[in-house]
C-alpha positions in Angstrom: 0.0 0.0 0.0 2.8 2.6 0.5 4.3 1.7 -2.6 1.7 2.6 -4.1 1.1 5.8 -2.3 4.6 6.9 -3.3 4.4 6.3 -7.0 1.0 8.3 -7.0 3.1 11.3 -5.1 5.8 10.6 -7.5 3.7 10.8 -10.5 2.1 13.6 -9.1 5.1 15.5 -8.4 6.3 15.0 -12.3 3.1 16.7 -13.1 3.3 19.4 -10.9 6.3 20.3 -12.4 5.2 21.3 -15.7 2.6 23.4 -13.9 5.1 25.3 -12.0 5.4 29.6 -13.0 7.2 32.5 -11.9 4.8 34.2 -10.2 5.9 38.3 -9.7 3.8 38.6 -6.3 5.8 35.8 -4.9 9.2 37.3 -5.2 8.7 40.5 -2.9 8.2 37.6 0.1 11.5 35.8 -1.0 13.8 39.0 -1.7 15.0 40.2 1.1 14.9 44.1 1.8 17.2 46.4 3.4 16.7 46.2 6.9 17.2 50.7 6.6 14.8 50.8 4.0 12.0 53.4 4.0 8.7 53.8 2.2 8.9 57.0 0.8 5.2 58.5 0.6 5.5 62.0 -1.2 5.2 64.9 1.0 4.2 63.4 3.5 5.4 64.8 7.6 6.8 61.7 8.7 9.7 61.7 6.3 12.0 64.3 8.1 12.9 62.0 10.4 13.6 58.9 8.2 17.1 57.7 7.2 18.2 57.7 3.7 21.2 55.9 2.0 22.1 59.1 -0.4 20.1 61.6 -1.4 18.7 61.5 -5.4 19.5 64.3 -7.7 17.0 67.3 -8.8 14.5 66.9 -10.6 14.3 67.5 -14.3 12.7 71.3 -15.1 9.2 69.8 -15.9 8.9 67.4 -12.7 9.7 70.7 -10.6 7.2 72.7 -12.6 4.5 69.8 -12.3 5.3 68.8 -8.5 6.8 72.5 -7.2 3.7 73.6 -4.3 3.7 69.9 -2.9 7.3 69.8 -2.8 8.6 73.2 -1.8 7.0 72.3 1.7 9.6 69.4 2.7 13.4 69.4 3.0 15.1 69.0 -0.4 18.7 68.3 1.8 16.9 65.0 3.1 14.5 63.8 0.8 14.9 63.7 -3.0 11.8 63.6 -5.8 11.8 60.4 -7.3 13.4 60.9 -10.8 11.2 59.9 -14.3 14.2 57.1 -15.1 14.8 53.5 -15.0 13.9 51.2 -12.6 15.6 51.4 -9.9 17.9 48.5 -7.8 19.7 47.1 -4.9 19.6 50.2 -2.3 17.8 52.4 -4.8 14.8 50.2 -4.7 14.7 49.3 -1.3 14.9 53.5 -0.9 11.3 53.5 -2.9 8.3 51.1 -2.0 9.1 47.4 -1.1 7.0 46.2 -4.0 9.8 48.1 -6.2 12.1 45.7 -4.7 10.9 42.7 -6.9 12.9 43.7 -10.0 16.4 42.2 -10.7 18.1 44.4 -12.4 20.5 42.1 -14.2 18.0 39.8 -15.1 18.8 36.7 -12.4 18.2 37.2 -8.9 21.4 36.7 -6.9 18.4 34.6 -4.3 19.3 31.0 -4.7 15.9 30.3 -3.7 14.2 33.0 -6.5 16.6 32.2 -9.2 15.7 28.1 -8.8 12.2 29.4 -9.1 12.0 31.6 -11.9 14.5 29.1 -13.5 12.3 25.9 -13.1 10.6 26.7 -16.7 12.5 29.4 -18.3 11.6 28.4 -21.7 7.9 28.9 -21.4 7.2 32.3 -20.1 3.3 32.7 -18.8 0.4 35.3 -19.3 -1.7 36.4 -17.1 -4.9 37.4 -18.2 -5.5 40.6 -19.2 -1.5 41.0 -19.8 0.3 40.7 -22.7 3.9 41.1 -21.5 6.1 38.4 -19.9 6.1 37.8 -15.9 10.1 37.6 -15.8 11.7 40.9 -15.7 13.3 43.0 -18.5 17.1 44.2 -18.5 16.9 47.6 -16.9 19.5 50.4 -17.6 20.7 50.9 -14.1 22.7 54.2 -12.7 26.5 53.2 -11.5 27.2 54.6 -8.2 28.3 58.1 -9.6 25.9 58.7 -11.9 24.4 61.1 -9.8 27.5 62.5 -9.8 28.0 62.6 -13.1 24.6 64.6 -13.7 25.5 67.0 -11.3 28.8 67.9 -13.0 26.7 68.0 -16.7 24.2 70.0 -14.6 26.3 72.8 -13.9 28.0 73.1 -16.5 24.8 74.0 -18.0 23.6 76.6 -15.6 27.2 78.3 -16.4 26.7 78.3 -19.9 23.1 79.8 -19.4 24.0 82.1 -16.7 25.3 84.9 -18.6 21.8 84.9 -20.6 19.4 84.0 -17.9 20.3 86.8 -15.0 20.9 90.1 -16.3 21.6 92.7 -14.2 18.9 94.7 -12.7 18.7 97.9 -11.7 15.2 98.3 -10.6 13.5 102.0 -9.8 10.8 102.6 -7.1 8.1 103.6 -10.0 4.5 104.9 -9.5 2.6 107.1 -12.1 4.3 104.3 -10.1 14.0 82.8 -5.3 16.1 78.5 -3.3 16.3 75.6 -5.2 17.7 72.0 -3.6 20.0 68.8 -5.2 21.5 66.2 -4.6 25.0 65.7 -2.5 26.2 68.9 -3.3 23.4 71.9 -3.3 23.3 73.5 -6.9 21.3 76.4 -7.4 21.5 80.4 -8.6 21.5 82.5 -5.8 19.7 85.8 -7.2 20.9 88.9 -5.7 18.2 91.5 -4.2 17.4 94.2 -7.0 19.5 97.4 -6.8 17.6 100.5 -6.8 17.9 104.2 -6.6 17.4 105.6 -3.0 16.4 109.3 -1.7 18.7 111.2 0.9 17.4 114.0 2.1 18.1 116.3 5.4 16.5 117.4 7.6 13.8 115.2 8.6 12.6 117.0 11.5 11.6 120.5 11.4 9.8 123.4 13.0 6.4 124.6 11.5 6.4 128.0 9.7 10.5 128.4 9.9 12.4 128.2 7.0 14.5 125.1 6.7 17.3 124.5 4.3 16.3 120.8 2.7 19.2 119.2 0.8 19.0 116.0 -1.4 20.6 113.4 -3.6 19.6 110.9 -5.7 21.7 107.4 -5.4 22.1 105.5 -8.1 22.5 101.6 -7.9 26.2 101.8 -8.0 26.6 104.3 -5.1 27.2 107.6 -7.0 25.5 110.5 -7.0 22.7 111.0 -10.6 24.3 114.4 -11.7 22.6 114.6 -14.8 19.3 115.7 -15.6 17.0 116.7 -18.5 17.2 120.7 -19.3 14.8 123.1 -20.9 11.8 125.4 -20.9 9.5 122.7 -20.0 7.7 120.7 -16.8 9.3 117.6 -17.4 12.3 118.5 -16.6 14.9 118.9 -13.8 13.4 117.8 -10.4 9.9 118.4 -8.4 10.6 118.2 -4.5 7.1 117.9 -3.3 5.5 117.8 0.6 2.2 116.4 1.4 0.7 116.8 4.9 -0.9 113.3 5.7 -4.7 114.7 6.1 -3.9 116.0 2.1 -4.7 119.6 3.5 -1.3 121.2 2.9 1.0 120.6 -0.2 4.4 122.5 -1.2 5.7 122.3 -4.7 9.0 123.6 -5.3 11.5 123.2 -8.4 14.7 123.3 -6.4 18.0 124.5 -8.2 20.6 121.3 -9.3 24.4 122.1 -8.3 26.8 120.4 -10.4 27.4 117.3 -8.3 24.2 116.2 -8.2 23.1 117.6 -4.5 19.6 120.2 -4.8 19.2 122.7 -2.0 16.2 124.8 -1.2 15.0 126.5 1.6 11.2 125.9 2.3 8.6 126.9 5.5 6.2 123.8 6.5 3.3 125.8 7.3 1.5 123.5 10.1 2.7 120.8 12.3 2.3 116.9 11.5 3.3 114.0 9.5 4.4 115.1 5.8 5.5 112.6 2.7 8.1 113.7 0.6 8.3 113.2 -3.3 11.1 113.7 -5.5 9.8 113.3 -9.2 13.6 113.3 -11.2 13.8 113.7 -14.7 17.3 112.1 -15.8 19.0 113.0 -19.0 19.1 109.3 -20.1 18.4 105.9 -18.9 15.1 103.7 -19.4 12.7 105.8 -17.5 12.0 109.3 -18.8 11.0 109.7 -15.0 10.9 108.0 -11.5 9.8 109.3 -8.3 11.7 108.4 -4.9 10.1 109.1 -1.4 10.7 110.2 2.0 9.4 111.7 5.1 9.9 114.8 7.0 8.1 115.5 10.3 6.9 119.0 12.0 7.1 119.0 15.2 4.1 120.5 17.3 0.9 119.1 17.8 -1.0 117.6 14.7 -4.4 117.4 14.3 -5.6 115.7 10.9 -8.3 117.5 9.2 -11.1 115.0 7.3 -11.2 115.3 3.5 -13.6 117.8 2.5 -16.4 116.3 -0.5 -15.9 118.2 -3.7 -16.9 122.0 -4.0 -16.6 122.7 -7.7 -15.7 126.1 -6.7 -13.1 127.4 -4.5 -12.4 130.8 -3.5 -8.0 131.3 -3.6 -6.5 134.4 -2.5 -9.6 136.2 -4.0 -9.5 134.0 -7.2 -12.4 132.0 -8.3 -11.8 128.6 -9.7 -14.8 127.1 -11.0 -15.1 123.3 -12.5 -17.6 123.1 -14.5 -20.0 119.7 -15.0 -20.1 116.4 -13.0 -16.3 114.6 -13.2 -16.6 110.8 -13.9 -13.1 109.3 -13.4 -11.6 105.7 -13.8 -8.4 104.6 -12.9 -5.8 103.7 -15.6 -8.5 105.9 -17.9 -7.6 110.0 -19.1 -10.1 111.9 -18.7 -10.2 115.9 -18.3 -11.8 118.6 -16.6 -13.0 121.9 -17.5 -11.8 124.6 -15.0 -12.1 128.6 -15.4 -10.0 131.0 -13.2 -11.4 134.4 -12.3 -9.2 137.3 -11.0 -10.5 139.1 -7.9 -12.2 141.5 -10.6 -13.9 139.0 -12.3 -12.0 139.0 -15.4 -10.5 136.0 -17.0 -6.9 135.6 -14.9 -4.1 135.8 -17.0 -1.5 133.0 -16.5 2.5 133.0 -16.7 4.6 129.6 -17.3 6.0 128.7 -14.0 8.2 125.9 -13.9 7.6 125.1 -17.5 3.5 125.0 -17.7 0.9 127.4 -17.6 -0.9 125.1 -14.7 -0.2 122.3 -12.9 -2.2 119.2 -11.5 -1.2 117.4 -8.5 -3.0 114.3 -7.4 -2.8 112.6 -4.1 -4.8 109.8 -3.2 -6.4 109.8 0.7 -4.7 107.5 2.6 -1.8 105.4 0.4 -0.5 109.0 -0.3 -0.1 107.8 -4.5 1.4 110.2 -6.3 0.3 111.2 -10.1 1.1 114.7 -11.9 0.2 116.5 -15.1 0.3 119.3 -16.9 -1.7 122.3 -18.8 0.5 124.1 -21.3 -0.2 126.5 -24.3 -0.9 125.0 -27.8 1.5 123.9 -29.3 3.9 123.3 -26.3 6.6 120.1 -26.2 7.2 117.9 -23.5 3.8 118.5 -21.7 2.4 115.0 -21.9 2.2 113.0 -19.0 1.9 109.2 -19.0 0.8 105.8 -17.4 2.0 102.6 -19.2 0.6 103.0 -22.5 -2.4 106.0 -21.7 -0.8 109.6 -22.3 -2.6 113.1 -21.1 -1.7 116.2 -22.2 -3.7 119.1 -20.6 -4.2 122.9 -22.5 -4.7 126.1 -22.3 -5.8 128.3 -25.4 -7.4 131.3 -23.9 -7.4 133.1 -20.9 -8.9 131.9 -17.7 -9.7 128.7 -18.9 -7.6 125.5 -18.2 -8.5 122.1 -19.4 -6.4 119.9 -17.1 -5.6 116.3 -18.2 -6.4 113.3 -15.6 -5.2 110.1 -14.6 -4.5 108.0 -11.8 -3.2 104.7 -11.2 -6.0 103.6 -8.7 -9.3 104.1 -7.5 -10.7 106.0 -4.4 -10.9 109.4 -2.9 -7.9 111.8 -4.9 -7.3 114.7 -3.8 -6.4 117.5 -6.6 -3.7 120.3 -6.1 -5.0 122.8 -9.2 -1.5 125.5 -9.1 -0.8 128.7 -11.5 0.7 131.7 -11.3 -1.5 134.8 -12.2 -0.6 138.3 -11.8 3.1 137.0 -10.5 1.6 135.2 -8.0 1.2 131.2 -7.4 -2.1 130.6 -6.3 -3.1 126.5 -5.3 -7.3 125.4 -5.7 -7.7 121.9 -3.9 -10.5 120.0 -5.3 -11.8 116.4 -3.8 -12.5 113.9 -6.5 -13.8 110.6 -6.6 -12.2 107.5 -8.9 -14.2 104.4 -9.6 
């Protein structure tokens, strides 16, 4: 009776053997993993205190572009995107999920026990259903130890031959009218410098209300020196307009202050009342990418301040004795010119008569209530050059063609309550309308 149970198991056994496949799902229980292995699960909090063997290289430019928000959060010195390459191997795999860890990269498992099994039938490679490639593994391209290396080297040697294209150097100017990266072993990256600008000195900053202070400024250019050049000529945009605003917008002083030869203006000006005042020096330099640029500052009056509310609009004030009158209903977008119709009556009631000072026949100074913005035009006679004042690509140019009327040009950067500053000189005497006007 044994006998005969043993030739059954016997023949049994030869059949079995024909029926005997590589099966993938098997191998991940019979190849062993590194015991300092870690399942990497992107971006996730857990990983910054995991070990790692070595750290991968950077990503390629599109992985980062694709994957930048989720991985900006973690730290690139400790764990590395997984790279869009071949599978990995040995430590590699063991680095990535365990089920990674199945693949033999040289196409026979060092595993006694696998290799006997996926070698029991190597001549008749099985389907599954469904699949229509074979369950034993492809030959995989696999990185040598200093390939990452290697990559690194190629990969700055590439930022250095791009660098002299890809950073220019910037010389940026306060306008208004107007990066990290991580790698592998070694940390490769462009470390972008903070954006030189110009810069306003001016003395004093702290002065006495109604006493004549002498106020003297530079301009600094990126490189440290003093801007000594500027544009010359009969008209406003030229030279440079020092400008103070009191904080509440109820006291302004516009002054065109005379340019010595190294640069340095000097003028000696009254704050009438106490309080905070902004400072704005609108330069016009003789050359350079910006026909204009304004820098800023503050100056403060000592003695007690007490901020007056912005008036609504009056479309007539009374200056001095002069009559300023706006005629119809102003409707004003930002980023839009529009104009506005003013007449200017002497203290007689005859048209006023105006004289070019500073290079126009008017000129319009907007400040908006609270941000203090800054935006300034101009009304010359017909026919007048360098009058027009600009925003990106929308240009104003304001006009005067008979007496006592002015047809000021206006736009503004942003919406909200502005505050207009309406100056000209009549009868050899500046006279300044403020008007309140709203931008939607």
């Amino acid at each position: 009776m044994r006998e005969a149970i043993a030739r059954v198991r016997r023949h049994v056994a030869a059949d079995l053997e024909h029926e005997l496949v590589p099966v993938a799902e098997d191998d991940g229980a019979r190849i062993g993993v590194d015991q300092n292995a870690v399942a990497i699960q992107a971006n996730t909090a857990s990983e910054s205190g995991q070990a790692l063997r070595r750290q991968r290289s950077a990503p390629d430019g599109e992985q980062a572009a694709e994957g930048r928000r989720a991985v900006e959060g973690d730290d690139a010195r400790r764990v590395g995107r997984p790279e869009t390459r071949a599978a990995p191997c040995g430590h590699d795999a063991a680095l990535l999920e365990p089920r990674t860890a199945q693949a033999d990269c040289s196409g026979n498992d060092h595993n006694a026990a696998v290799r006997e099994e996926l070698d029991v039938h190597p001549r008749r490679p099985v389907k599954r259903a469904g699949e229509t490639h074979a369950v034993r593994t492809r030959r995989r391209v696999i990185s040598r130890p200093d390939a990452d290396r290697r990559r690194d080297e190629r990969d700055g040697k590439e930022q250095r031959k791009h660098l002299p294209h890809a950073i220019p150097l910037v010389a940026a100017v306060a306008l208004l009218a107007g990066c990290g990266g991580g790698g592998s072993g070694t940390k490769q990256g462009i470390t972008i410098q903070p954006a030189r600008s110009y810069s306003l000195e001016l003395t004093p900053t702290t002065v006495t209300a109604g006493k004549p202070t002498a106020f003297s400024g530079r301009i600094v250019q990126p490189d440290g020196t003093t801007l000594k050049t500027f544009k010359r000529g009969n008209g406003p945009h030229t030279g440079v307009h020092l400008i103070f605003i009191r904080r509440d917008l109820s006291t302004i002083v516009h002054r065109h202050p005379p340019i010595a030869a190294d640069g340095t203006f000097t003028d000696d000006i009254a704050l009438p009342s106490a309080g905070p005042y902004r400072v704005v020096v609108d330069a016009y330099p003789a050359s350079g990418p910006q026909t204009n640029f304004q820098l800023f500052s503050s100056v403060t009056v000592s003695g007690t301040y007490a901020p007056q509310p912005l008036p609504p609009l009056e479309t007539t004030q009374v200056v001095d004795g002069y009559r300023f009158t706006l005629h119809g209903t102003p409707h004003l977008r930002a980023i839009d010119p529009a104009f506005l119709k003013f007449t200017v009556r002497s203290p007689d009631g005859k048209p006023a008569s105006f004289t070019p000072w500073f290079g126009a026949l008017a000129h319009a100074i907007f400040f908006r209530k609270g941000s203090l913005d800054y935006f300034h035009t101009h009304v010359c006679s017909a026919g007048a050059s360098g009058c027009t004042s600009a925003l990106g690509a929308a240009k104003v140019t304001g006009t005067s063609t008979t007496p006592g009327t002015l047809t000021v040009g206006v736009l503004v950067p942003l919406a909200g309550e502005w505050r207009l500053f309406l100056q000209c000189r009549v009868n050899g005497k500046v006279v300044t309308a403020p008007f309140t006007l709203h931008v939607s």
